[in-house]
N, C-alpha and C positions, 0 to 999 in steps of 0.2 A: 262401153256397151255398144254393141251395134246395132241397125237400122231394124232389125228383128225382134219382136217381143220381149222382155226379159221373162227370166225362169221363174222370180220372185218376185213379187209388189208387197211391199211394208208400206200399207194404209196410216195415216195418224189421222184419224177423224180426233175435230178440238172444235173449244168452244170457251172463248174468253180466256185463252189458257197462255198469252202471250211471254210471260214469265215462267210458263216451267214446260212448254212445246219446244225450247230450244235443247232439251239433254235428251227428247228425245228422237229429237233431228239426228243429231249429232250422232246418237250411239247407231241408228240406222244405215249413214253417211259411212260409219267406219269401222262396219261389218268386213269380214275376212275374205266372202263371201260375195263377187261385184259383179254376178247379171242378175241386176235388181234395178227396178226401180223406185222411191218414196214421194206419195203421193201423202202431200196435208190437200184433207179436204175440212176448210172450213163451215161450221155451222152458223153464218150471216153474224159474226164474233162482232162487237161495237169497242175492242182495243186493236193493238198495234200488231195484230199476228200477223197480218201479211207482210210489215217492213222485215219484221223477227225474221220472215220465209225468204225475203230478196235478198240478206244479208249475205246468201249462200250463193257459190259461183258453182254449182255443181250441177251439170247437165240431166243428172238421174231425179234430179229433186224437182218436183211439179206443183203448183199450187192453183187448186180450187177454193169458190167460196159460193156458197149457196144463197140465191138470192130473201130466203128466206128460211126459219129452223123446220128444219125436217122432225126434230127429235132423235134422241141419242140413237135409236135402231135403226131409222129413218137415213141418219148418217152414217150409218155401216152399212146399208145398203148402196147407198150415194158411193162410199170407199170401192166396194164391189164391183158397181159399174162403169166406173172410170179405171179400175185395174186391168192391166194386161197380161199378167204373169200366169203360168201354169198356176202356180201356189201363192196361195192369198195369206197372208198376216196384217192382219188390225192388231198395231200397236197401240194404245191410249195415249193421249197426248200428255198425262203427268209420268208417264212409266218408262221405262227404258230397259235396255237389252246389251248382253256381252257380249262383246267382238266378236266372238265366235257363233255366237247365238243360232243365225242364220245359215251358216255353213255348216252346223252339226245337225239341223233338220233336213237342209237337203240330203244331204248322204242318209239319212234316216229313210227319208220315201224312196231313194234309190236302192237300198238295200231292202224297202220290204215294198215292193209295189203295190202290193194288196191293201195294206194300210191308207186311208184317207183323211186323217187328222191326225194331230201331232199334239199334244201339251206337256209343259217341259216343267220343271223345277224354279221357282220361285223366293224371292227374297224379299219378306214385306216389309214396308218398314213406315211405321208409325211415327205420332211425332214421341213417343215414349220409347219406342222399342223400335228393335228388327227381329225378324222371325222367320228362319228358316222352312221354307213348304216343300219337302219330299216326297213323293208317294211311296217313291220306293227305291233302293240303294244300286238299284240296275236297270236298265230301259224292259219297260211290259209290252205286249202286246195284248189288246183285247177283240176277239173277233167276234165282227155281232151275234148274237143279241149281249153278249157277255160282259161290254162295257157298259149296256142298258141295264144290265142287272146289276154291275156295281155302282154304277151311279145312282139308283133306287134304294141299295139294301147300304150303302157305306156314306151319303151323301156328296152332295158334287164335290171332285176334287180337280177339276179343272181349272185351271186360273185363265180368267177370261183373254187377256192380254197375253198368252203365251202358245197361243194355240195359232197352228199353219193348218192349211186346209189347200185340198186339190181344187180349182176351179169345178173339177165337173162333179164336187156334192153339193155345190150349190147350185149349180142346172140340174142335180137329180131331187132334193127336197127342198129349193127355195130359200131364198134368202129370209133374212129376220125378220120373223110375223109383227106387224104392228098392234097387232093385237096387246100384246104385254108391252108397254112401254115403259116394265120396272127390271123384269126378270125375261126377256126374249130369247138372251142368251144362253139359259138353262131348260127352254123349252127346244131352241135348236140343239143342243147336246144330246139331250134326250131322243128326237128323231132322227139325231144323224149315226147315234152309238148301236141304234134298235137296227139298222140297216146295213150300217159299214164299220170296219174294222176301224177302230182306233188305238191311239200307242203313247205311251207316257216313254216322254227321252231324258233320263236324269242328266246329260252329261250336259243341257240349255240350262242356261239360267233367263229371267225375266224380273226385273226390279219394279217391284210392285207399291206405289205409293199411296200412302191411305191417309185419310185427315180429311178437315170438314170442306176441303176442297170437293173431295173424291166424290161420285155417282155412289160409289156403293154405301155413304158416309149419308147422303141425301135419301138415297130409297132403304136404309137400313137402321138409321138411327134417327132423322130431322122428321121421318114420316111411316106412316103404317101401310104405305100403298103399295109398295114389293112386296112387304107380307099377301096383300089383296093380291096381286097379280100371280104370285105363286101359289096362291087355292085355286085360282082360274084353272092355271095348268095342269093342276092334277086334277080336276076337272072336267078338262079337255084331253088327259092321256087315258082315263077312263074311257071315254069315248072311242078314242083313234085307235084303242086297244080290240075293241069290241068284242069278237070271239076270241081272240086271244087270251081277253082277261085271264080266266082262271091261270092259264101255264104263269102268268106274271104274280097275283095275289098276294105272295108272300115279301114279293119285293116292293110293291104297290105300298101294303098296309105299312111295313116298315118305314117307308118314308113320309107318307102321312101322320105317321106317328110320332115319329122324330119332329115336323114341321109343328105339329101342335104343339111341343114340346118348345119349341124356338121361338112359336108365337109368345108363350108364357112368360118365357126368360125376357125376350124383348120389351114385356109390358111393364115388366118390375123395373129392372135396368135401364131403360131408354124413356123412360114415361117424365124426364126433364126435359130430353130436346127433342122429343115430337113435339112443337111448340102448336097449341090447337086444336089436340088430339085429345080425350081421355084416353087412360092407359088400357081401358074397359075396352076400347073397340077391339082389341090386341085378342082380349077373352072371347071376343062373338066370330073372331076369324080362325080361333082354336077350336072353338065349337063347331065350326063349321067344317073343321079340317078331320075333327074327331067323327064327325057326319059320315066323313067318306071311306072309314074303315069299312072293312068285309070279311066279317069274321065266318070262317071256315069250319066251324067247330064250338062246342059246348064251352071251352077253355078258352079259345079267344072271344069268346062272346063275354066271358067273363072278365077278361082281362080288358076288356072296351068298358066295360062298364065300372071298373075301377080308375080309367080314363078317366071316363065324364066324372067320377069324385073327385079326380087332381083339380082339373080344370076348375069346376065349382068354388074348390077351395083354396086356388089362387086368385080366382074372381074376388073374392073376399077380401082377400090380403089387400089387392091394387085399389080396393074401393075405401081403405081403411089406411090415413095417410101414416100414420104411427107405426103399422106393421109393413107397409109398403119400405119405410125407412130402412127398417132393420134390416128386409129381405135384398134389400138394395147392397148394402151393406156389407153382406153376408157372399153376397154374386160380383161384390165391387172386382175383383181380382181377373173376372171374365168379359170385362166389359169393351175391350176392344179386340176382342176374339169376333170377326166376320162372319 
């Protein structure tokens, strides 16, 4: 690398992760791909991640450590401002990437300049399974608002750790609002898809590791507060929509819809390891997500209101431990479906 910027910065914002931040040192280290730099920026970790980081004799590899926790978005912002690269990639520090990874993105923004994110193809792998995440069998492009509409009407198919970005969309919408400190991520997708052209690149892959290590494992199954944070935002996209609403409406309700929908399943299925939680709260953040429809018509006004029946009568099920059993039961085969 010379004395000059690199093109790339691969972030690993970590935290207490000293045992599974080194695979994804390593897969960064020996990308195909070398004006890069990798930047671990730790989150004030109390094990051995820094000896794990000195281990390495490699001039590209940098290690920060905060003198105190920022919070998970808090440290992707931290990632941000200690990056030098045109293009930014936060890798997570349990996930890693193929050799190639990196050199099949750049030649992506080189060939479509216009394009300002990048998210790639994914391999999840649980501690039961792997699972293949495709969008689609050839690289898309989506130009704004068009990825904002399919992110609303098909739900997010971004994988968080696989996504590159131009330095200048985060000097034009700002880094990761603190505000959601469950779902920031999915609020930034939303205003970045609504304004700039984004691109799914099948030919990247991203290894994506899940288990009750994982963030999404924490705000997705141990607690109900990424549910809460994702009502916020569509909350808040109602708002930042504001005249605009009506052209969005149909993509809007749809995904509010779907969310209620998520809320429910999560209450039946997940209501063992929210440890603390009734599974009822699950029901008042459906309710409340079923609030935010906006029925445009005689027909979906009807069809809202066969909503509020669903919800009512899974309310029922999750307060009644014998049918909650069953329904459990019954959904066990979806249960580590993200």
């Amino acid at each position: 690398m010379t004395e000059q910027s690199p093109s790339v910065s691969i972030c690993i914002p970590t935290f207490n992760r000293s045992g599974m931040v080194e695979r994804a040192i390593e897969s960064a280290l020996s990308q195909t791909y070398h004006d890069l730099e990798v930047i671990v920026v730790d989150n004030a970790s109390d094990d051995n991640t820094e000896d794990v980081v000195a281990s390495y004799a490699d001039p590209r590899l940098k290690f920060f450590k905060n003198p105190k926790n920022l919070g998970l978005f808090g440290n992707f912002n931290r990632c941000i401002e200690l990056s030098r690269g045109d293009l930014i990639h936060i890798l997570h520090s349990d996930d890693y990437i193929d050799p190639h990874f990196t050199e099949t993105c750049v030649r992506f923004f080189k060939e479509h300049p216009n394009v300002s994110l990048t998210f790639t193809s994914a391999e999840m792998h649980t501690p039961s399974q792997t699972r293949a995440i495709r969008y689609a069998d050839r690289d898309i492009v989506m130009p704004a608002p068009g990825g904002f509409r399919k992110i609303l009407r098909e739900r997010c198919f971004i994988t968080c750790p696989s996504v590159m970005m131009r330095r200048s969309v985060y000097e034009g919408v700002g880094k990761y609002s603190l505000e959601y400190p469950y779902s920031s991520d999915y609020y930034q997708w939303l205003k970045i898809s609504r304004l700039y052209d984004i691109a799914y690149v099948h030919g990247a892959t991203v290894h994506y590791r899940q288990g009750e290590h994982s963030e999404s494992y924490r705000l997705l199954f141990a607690s109900p507060l990424g549910y809460l944070d994702t009502l916020k935002i569509y909350v808040q996209l109602a708002q930042d929509l504001a005249g605009e609403f009506p052209e969005y409406i149909d993509e809007y309700n749809a995904a509010v819809t779907r969310f209620t929908r998520d809320c429910l399943f999560a209450g039946i299925t997940r209501a063992e390891s929210m440890k603390g939680f009734h599974p009822g709260v699950l029901v008042g953040i459906a309710l409340s997500s079923w609030g935010l429809i906006a029925p445009k018509s005689i027909k979906t006004s009807l069809k809202k209101a066969g909503n509020l029946l669903t919800i009512l009568g899974v309310g029922v099920i999750m307060h009644i431990p014998l049918l909650r059993g069953v329904a459990t039961k019954i959904l066990a085969s979806r249960t580590e479906v993200y």
